[in-house]
Backbone as a chain_set.jsonl record, in Angstrom:
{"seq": "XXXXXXXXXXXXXXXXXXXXXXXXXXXXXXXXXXXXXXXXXXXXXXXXXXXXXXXXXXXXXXXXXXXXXXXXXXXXXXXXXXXXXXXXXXXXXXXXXXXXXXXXXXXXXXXXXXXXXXXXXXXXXXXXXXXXXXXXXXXXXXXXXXXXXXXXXXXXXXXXXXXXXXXXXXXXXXXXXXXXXXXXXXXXXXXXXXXXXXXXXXXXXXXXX", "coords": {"N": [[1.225, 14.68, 6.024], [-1.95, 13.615, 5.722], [-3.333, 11.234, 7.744], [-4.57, 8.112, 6.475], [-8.055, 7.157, 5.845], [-10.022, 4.395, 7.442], [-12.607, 4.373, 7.113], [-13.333, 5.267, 4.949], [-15.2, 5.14, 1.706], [-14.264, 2.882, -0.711], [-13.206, 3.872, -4.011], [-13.19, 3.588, -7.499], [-11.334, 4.286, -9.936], [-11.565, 5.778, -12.861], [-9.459, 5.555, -15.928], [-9.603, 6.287, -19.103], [-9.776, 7.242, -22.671], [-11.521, 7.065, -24.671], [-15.043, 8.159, -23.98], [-17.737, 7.15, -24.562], [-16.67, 4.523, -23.689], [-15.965, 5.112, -20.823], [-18.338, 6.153, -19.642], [-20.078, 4.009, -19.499], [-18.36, 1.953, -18.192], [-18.786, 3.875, -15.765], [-21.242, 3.248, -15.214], [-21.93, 0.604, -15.175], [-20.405, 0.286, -12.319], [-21.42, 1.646, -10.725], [-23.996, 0.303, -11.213], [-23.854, -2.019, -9.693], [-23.073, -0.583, -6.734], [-20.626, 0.524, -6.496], [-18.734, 3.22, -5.934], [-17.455, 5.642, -8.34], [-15.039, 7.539, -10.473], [-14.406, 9.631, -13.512], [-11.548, 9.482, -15.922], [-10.407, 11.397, -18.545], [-8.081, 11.653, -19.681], [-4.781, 10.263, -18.846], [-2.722, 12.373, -17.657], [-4.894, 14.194, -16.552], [-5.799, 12.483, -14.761], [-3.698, 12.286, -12.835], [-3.237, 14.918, -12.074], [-5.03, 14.901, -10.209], [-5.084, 12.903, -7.959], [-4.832, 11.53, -5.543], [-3.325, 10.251, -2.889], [-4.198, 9.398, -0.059], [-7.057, 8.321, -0.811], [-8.809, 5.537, -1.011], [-9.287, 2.347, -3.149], [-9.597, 1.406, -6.112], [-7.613, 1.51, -10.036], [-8.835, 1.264, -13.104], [-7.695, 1.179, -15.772], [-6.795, 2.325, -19.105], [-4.154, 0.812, -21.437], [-3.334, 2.201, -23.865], [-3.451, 5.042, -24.794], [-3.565, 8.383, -26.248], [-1.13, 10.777, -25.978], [-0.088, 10.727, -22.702], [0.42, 7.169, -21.983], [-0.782, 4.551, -20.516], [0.852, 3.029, -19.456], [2.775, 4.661, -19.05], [1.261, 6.433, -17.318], [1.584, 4.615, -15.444], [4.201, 4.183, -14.657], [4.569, 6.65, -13.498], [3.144, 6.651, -11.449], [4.573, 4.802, -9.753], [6.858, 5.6, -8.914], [6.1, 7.078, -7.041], [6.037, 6.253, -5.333], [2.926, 5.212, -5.245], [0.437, 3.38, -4.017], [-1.997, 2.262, -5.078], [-4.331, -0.077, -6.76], [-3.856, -1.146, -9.528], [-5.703, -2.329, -12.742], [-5.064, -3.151, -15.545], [-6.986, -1.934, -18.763], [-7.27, -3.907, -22.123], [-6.613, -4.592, -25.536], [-6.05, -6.727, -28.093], [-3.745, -7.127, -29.128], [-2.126, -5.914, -26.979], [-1.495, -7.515, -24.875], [1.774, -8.671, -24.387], [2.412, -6.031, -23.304], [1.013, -5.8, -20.926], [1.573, -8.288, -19.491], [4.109, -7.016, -19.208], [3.259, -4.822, -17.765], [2.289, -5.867, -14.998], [4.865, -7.226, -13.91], [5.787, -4.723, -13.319], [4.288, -4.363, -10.964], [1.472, -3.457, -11.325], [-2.164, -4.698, -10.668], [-3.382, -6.335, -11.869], [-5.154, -7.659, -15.191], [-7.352, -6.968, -18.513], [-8.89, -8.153, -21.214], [-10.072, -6.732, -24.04], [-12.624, -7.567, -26.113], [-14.4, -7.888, -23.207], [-16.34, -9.266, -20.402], [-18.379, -7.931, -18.382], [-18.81, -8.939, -15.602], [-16.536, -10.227, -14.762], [-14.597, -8.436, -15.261], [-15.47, -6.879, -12.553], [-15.05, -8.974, -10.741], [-12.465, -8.854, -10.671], [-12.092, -5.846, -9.807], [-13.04, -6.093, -7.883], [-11.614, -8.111, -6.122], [-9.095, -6.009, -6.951], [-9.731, -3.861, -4.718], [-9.896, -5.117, -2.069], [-7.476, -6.238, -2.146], [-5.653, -3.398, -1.853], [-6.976, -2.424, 0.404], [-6.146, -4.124, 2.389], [-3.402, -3.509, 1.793], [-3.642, -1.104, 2.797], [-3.806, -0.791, 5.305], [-1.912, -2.402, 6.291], [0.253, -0.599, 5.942], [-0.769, 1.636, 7.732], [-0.43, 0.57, 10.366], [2.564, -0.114, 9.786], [3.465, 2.738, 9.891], [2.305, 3.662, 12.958], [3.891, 2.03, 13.931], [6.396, 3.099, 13.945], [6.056, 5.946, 14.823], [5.983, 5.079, 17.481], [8.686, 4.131, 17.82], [9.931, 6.325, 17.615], [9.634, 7.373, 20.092], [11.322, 6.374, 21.651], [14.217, 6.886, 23.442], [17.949, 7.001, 21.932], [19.214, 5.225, 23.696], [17.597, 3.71, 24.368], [16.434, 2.973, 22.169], [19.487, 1.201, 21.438], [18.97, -0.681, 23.459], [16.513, -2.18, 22.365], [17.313, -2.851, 19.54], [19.148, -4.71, 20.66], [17.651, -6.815, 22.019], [15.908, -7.796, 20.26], [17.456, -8.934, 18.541], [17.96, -10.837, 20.151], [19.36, -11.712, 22.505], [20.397, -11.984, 25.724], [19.347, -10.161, 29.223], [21.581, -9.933, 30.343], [24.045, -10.46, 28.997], [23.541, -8.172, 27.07], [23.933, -6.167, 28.761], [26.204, -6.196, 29.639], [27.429, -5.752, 27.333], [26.854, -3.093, 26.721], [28.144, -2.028, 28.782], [27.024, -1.406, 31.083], [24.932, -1.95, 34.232], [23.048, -4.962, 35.08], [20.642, -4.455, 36.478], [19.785, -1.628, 35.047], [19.432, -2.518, 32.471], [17.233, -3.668, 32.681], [15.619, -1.724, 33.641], [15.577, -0.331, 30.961], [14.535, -1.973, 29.47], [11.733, -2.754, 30.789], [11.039, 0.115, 30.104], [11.312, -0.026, 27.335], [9.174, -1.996, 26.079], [6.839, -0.187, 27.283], [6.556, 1.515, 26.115], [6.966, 0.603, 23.154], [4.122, -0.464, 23.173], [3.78, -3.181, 23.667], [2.928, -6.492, 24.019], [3.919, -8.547, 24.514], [7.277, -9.932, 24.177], [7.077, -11.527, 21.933], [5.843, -10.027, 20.341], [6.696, -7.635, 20.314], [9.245, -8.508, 18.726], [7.955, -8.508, 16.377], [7.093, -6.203, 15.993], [9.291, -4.728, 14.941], [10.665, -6.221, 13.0], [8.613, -6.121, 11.359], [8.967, -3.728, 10.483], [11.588, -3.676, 9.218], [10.724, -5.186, 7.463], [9.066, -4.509, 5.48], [7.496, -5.018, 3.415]], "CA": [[0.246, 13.88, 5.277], [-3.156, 12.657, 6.325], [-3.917, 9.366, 7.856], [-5.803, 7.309, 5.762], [-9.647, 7.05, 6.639], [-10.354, 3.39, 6.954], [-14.331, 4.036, 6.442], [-13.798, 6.196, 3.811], [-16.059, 4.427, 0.77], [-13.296, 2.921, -1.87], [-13.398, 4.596, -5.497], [-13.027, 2.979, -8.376], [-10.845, 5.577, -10.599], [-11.952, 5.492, -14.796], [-9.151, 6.029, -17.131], [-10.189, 6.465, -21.117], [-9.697, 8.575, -23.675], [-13.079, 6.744, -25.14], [-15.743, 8.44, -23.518], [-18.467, 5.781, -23.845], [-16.254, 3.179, -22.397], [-15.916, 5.29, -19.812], [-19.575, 6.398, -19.518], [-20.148, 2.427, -19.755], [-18.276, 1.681, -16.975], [-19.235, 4.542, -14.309], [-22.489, 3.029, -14.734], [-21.473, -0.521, -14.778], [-19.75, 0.542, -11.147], [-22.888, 2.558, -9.963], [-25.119, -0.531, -10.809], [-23.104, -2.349, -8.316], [-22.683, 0.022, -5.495], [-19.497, 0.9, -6.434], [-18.112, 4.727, -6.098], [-16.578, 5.436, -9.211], [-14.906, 8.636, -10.915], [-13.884, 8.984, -14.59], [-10.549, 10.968, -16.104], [-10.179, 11.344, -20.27], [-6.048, 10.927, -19.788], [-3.651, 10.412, -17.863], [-2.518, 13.988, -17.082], [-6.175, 14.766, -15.585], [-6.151, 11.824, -13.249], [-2.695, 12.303, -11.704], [-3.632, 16.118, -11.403], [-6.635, 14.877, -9.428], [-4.907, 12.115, -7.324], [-4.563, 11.647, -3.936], [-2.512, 9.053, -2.071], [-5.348, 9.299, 0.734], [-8.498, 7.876, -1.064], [-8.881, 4.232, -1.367], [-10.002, 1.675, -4.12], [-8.139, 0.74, -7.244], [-7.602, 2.303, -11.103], [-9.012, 0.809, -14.816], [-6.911, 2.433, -17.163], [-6.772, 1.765, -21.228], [-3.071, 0.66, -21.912], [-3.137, 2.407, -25.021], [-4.096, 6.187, -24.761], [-2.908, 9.302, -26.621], [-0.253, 11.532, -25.029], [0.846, 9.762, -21.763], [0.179, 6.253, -22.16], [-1.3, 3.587, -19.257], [1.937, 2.277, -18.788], [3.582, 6.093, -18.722], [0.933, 6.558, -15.918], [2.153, 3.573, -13.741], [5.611, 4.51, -13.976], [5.003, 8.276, -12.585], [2.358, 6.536, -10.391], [5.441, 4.278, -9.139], [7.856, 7.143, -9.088], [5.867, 8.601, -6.291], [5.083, 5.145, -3.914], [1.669, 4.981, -4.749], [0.188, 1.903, -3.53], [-3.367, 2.294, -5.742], [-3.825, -1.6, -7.383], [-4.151, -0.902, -11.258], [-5.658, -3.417, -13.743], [-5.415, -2.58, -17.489], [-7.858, -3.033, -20.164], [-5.942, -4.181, -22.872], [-6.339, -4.602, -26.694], [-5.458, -8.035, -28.061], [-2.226, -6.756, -29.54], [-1.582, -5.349, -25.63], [-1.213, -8.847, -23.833], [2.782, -8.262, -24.084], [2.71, -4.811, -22.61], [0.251, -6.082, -19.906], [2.568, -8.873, -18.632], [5.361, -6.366, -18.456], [3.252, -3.898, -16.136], [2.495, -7.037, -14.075], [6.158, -6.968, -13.565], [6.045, -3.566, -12.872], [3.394, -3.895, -10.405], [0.111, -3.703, -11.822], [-2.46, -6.029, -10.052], [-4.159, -7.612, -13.422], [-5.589, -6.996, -17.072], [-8.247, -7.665, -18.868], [-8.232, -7.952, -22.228], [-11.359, -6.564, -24.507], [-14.235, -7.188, -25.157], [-14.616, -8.638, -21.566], [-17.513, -9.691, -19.524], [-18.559, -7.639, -17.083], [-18.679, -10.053, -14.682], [-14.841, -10.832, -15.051], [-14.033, -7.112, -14.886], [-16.349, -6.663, -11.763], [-14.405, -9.423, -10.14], [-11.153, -8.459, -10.499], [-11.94, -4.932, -9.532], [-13.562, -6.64, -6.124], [-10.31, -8.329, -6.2], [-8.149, -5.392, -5.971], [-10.762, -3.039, -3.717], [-9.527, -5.565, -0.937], [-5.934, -5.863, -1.64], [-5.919, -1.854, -1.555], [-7.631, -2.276, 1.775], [-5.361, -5.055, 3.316], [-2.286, -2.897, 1.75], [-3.431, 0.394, 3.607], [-4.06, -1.495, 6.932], [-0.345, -2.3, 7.007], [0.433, 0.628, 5.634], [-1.14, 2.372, 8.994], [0.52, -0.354, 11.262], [3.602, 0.679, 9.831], [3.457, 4.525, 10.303], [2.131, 3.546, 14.206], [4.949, 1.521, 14.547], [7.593, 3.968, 13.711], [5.739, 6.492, 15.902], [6.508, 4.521, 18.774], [9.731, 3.856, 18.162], [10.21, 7.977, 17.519], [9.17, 7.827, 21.18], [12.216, 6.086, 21.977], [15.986, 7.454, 23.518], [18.738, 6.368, 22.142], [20.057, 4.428, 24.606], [16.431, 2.202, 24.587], [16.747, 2.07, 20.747], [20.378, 0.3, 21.723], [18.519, -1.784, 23.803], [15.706, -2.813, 21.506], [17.885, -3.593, 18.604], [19.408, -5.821, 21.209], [16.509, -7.431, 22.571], [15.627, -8.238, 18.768], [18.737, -10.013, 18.267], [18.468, -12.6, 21.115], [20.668, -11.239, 23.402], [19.731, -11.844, 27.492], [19.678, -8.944, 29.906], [23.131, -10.296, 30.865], [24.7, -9.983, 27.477], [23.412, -6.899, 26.935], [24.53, -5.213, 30.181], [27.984, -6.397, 29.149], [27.802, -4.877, 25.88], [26.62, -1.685, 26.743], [28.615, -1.55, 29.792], [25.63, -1.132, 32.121], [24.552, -3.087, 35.028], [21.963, -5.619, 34.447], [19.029, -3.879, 36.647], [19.818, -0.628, 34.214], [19.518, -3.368, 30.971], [15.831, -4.816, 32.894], [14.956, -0.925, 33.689], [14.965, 0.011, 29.642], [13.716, -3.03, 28.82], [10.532, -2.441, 30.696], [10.433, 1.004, 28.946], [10.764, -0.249, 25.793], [8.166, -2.29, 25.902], [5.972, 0.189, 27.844], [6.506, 2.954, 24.606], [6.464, -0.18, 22.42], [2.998, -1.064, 23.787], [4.291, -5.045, 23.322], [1.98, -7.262, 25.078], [5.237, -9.822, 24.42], [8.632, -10.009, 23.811], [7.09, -11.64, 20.464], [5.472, -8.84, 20.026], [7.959, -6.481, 19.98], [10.607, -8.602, 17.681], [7.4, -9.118, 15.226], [6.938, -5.132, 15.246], [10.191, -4.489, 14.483], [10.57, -6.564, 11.948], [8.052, -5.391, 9.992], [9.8, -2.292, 9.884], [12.611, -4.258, 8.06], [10.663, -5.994, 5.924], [7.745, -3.613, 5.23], [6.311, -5.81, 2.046]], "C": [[-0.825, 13.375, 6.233], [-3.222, 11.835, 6.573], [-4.913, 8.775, 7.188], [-7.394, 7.103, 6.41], [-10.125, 5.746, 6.525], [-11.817, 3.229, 6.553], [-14.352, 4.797, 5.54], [-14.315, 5.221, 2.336], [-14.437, 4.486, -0.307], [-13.746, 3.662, -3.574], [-13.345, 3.805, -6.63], [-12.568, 4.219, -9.861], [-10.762, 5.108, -12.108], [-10.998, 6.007, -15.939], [-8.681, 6.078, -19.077], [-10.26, 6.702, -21.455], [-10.738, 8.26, -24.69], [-14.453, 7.046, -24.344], [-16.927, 7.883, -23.571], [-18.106, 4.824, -23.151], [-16.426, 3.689, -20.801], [-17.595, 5.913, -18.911], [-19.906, 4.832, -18.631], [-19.987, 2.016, -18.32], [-18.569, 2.094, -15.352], [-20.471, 3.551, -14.271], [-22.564, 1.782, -14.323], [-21.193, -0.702, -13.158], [-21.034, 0.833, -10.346], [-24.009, 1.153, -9.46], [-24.78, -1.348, -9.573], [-22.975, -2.184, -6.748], [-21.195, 0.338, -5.813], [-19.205, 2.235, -6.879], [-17.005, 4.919, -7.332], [-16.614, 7.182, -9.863], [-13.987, 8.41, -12.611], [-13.254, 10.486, -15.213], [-10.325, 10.461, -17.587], [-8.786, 10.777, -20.507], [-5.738, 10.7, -18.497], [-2.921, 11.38, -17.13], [-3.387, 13.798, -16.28], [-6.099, 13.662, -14.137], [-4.899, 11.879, -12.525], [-2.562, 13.727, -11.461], [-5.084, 16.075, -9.959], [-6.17, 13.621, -8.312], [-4.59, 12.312, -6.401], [-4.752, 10.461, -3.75], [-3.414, 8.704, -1.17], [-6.596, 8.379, 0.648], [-8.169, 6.399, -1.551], [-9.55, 3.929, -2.37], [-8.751, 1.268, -5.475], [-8.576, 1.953, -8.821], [-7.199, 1.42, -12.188], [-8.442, 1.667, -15.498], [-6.348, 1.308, -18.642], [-4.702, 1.906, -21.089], [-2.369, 1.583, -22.831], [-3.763, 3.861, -25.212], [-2.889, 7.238, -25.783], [-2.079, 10.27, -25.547], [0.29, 10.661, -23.859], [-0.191, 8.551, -21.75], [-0.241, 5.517, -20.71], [0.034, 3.258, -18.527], [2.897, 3.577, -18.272], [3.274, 6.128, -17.424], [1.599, 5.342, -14.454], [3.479, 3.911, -13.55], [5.797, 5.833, -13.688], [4.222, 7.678, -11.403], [3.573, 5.842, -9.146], [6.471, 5.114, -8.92], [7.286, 7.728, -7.719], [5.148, 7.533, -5.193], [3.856, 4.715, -4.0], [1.509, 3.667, -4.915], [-1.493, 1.513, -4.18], [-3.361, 0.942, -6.55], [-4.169, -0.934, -8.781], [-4.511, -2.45, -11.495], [-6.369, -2.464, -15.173], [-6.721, -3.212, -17.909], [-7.157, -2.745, -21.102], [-6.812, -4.804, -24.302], [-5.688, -6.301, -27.126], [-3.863, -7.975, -28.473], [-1.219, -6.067, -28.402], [-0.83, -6.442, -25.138], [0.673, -8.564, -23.449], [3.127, -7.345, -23.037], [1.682, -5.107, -21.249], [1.148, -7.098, -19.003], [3.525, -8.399, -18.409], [4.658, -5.214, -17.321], [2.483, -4.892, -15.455], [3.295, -6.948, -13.249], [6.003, -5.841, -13.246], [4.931, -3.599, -11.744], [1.842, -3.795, -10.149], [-0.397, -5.43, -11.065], [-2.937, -6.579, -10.966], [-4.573, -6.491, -14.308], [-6.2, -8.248, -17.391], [-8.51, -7.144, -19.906], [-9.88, -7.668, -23.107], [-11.498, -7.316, -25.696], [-14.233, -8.563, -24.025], [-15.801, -8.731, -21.119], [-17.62, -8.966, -18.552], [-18.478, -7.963, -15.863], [-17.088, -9.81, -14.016], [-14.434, -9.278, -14.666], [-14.463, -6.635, -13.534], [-15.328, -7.421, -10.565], [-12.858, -9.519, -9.748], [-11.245, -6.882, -9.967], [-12.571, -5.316, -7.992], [-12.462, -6.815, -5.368], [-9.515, -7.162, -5.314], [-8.196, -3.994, -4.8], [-9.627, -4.021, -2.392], [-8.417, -5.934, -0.631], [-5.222, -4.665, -1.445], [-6.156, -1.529, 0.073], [-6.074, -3.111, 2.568], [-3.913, -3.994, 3.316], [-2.238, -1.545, 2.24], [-3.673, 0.196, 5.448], [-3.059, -1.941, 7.479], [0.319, -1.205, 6.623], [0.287, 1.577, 7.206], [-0.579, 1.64, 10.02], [1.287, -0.207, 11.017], [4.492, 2.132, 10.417], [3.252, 4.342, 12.046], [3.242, 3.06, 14.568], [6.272, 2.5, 14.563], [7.261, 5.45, 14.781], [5.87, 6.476, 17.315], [7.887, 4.236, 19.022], [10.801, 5.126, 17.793], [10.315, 8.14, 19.067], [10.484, 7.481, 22.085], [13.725, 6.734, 22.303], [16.742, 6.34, 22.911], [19.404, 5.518, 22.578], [18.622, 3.031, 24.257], [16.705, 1.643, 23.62], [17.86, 1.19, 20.826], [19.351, -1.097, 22.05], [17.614, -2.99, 23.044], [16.434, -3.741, 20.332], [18.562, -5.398, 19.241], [18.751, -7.048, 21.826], [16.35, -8.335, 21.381], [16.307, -9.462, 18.442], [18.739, -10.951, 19.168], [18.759, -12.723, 21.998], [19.739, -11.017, 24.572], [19.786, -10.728, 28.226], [21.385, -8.994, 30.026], [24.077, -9.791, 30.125], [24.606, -8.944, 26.841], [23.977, -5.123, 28.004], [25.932, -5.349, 29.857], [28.074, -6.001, 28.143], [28.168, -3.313, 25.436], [27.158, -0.935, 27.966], [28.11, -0.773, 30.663], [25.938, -1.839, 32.954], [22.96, -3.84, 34.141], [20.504, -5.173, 34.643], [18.743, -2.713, 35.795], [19.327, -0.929, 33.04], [17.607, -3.461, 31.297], [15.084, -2.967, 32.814], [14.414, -0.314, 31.695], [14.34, -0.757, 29.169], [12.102, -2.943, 28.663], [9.757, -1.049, 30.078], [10.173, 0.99, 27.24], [9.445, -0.841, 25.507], [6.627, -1.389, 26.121], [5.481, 0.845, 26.493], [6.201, 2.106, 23.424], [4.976, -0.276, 22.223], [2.61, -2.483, 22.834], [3.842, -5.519, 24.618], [2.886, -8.417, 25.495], [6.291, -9.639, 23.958], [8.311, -10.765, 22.044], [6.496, -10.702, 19.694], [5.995, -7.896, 19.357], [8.562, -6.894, 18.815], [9.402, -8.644, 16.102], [7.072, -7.245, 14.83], [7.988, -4.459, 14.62], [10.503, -5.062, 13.185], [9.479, -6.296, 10.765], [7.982, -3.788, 9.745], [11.131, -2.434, 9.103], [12.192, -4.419, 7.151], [9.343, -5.249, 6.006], [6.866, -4.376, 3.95], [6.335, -7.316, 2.992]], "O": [[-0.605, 12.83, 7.314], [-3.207, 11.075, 5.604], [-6.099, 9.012, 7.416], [-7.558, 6.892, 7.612], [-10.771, 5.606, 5.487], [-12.255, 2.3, 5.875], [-15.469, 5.149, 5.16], [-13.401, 4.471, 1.993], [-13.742, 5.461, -0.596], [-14.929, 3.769, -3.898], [-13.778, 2.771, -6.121], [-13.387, 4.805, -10.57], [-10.015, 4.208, -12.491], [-11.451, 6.744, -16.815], [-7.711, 5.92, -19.819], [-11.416, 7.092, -21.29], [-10.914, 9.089, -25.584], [-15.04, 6.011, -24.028], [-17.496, 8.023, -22.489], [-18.74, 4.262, -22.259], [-16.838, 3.024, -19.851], [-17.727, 5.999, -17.69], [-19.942, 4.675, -17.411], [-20.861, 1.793, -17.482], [-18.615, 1.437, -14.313], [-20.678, 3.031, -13.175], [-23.138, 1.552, -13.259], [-21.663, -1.707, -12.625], [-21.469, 0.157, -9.413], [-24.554, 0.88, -8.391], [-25.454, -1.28, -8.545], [-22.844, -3.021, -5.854], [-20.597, 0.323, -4.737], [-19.364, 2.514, -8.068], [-15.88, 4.422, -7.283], [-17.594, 7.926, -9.85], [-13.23, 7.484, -12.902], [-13.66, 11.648, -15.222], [-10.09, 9.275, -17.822], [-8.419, 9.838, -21.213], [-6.291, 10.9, -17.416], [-2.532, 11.139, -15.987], [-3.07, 13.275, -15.212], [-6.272, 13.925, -12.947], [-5.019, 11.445, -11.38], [-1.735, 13.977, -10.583], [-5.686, 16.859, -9.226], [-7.162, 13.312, -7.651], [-3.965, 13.35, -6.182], [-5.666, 9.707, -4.082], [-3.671, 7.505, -1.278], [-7.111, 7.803, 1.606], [-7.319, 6.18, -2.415], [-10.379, 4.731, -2.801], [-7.556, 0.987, -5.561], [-9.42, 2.85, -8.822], [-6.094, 0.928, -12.421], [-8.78, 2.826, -15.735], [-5.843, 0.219, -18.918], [-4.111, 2.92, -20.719], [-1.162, 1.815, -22.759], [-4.769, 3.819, -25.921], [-1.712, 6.946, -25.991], [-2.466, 10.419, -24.387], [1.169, 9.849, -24.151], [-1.393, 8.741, -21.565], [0.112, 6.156, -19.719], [0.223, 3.232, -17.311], [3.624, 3.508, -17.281], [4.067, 5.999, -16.491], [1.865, 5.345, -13.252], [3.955, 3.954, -12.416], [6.932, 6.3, -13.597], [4.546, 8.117, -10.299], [3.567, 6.187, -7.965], [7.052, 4.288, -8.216], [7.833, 8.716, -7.229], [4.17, 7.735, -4.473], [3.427, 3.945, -3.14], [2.136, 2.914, -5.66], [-2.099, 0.538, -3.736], [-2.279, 0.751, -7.106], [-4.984, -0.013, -8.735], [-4.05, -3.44, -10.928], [-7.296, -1.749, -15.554], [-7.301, -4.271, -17.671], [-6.487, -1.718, -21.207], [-7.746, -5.553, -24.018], [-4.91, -6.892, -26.377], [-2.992, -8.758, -28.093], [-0.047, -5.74, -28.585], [0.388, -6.349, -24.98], [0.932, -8.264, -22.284], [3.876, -7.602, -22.095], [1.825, -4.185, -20.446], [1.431, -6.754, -17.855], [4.203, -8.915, -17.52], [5.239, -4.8, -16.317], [1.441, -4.252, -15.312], [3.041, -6.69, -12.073], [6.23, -6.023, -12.05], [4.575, -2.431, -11.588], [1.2, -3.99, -9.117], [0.171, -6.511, -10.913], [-2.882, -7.794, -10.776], [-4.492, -5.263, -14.324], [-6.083, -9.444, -17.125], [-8.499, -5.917, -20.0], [-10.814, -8.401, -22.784], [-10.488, -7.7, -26.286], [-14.095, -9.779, -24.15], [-16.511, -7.939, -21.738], [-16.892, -9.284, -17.612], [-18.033, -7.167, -15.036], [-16.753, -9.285, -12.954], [-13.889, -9.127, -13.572], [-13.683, -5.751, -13.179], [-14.858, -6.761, -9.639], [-12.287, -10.085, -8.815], [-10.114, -6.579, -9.588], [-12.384, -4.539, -7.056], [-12.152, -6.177, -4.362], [-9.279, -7.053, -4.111], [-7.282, -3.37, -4.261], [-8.643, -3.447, -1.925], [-8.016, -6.071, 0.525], [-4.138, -4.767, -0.87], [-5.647, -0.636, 0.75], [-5.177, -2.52, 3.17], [-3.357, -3.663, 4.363], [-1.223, -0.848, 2.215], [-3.667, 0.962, 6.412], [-2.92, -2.035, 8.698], [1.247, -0.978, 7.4], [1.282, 2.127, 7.677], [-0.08, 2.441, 10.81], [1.805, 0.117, 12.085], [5.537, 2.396, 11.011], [4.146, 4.95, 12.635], [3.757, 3.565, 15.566], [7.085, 2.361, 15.477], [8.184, 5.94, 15.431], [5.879, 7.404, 18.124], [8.33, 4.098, 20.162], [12.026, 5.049, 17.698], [11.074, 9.036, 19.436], [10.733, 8.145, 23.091], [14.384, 7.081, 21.323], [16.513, 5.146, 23.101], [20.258, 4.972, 21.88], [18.761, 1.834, 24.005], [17.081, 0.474, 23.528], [17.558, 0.118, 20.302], [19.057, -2.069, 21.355], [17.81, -4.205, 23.05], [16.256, -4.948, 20.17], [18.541, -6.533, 18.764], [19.332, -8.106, 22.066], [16.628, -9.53, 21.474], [15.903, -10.593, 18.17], [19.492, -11.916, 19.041], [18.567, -13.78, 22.6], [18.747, -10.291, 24.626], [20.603, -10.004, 27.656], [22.174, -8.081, 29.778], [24.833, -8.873, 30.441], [25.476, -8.642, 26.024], [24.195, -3.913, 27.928], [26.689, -4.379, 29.881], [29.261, -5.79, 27.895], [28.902, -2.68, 24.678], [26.907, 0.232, 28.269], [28.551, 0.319, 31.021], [26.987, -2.479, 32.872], [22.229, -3.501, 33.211], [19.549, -5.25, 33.871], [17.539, -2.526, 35.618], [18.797, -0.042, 32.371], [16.794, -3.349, 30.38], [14.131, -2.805, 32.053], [13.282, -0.014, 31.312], [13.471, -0.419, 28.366], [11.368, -2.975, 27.675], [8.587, -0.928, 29.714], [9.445, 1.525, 26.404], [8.652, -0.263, 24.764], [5.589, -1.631, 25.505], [4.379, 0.745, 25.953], [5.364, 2.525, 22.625], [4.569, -0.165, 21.066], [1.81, -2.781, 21.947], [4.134, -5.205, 25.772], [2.735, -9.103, 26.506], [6.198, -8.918, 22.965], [9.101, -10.596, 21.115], [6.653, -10.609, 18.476], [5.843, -7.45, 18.219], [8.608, -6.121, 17.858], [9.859, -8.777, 14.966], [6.852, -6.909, 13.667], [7.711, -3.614, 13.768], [10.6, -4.277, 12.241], [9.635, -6.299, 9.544], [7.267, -3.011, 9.112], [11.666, -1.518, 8.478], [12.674, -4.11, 6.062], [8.562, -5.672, 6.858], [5.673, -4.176, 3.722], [5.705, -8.299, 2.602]]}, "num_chains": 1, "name": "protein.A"}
């Protein structure tokens, strides 16, 4: 898989099986400055998707054949990290607070204000961004710790945990200058400016959200 392109221009992905709304809104987007592409269903835009391209995805709740909410649960089915916000029907609001729960970053319920729709799609343009920026700090981090033997990974885990050269040399039934020599390789392959460093990149390989 490709590395994400952080200057690549975000999108704004259109899906509506009402072809003025969706007219409506490319242009709405355009007046803006905002890059925007527009798919009739749900089929067409997850034949046309890619995990790669940034920005977020308006999609109608309420479509023929696979439904808004169908799409988020193949879109979730497959990791993607794209923010969704519905437009929603007044008889939707229900089915909008359950893909909430599922995920979905907001909904907005018609007829809406431009404005209001504008700002929530600003909205999730930059939690898209923030969430592919650890996204790539993730993947780097695991790269580095690919770079790692066995024996360091021991060490690291141990480092993590608390544990002094001392305590670790006795664990692993080393000497202690053997415990200080991986140490400084871990860090080197790490490239940990600090011992807080390190336990803070590791950990967010535990806790990745």
């Amino acid at each position: 898989m490709k590395k994400d392109n952080p200057a690549e221009k975000p999108t704004v992905f259109i899906v509506d099986d009402d072809e003025p709304v969706r007219d409506s809104l490319k242009m709405l987007m355009r007046s803006v400055g905002l890059s925007a592409e527009t798919f009739s269903g749900a089929a067409e835009f997850l034949e046309a998707y890619d995990p790669d391209r940034p920005g977020c995805l308006v999609l109608d709740i309420r479509m023929p054949g696979m439904s808004g909410m169908e799409l988020q649960e193949k879109l979730n089915e497959i990791h993607a990290i794209l923010p969704i916000i519905f437009i929603t029907g007044h008889g939707d609001v229900p089915m909008a607070v359950k893909a909430i729960q599922y995920g979905a970053a907001d909904f907005i319920q018609k007829p809406f204000r431009d404005q209001d729709l504008l700002d929530r799609i600003n909205k999730a343009i930059e939690q898209d961004a923030s969430n592919r920026a650890q996204l790539l700090e993730t993947r780097d981090i695991e790269e580095r710790l690919s770079n790692l033997t066995p024996r360091e990974k021991e060490v690291l885990e141990l480092i993590v945990d608390g544990r002094p050269n001392k305590v670790i040399a006795a664990d692993l039934e080393v000497s202690q200058r053997t415990v200080e020599i991986h140490r400084a390789r871990v860090m080197d392959k790490m490239r940990a400016s600090s011992l807080a460093h390190l336990v803070r990149m590791v950990m967010r390989l535990r806790n990745p959200g």
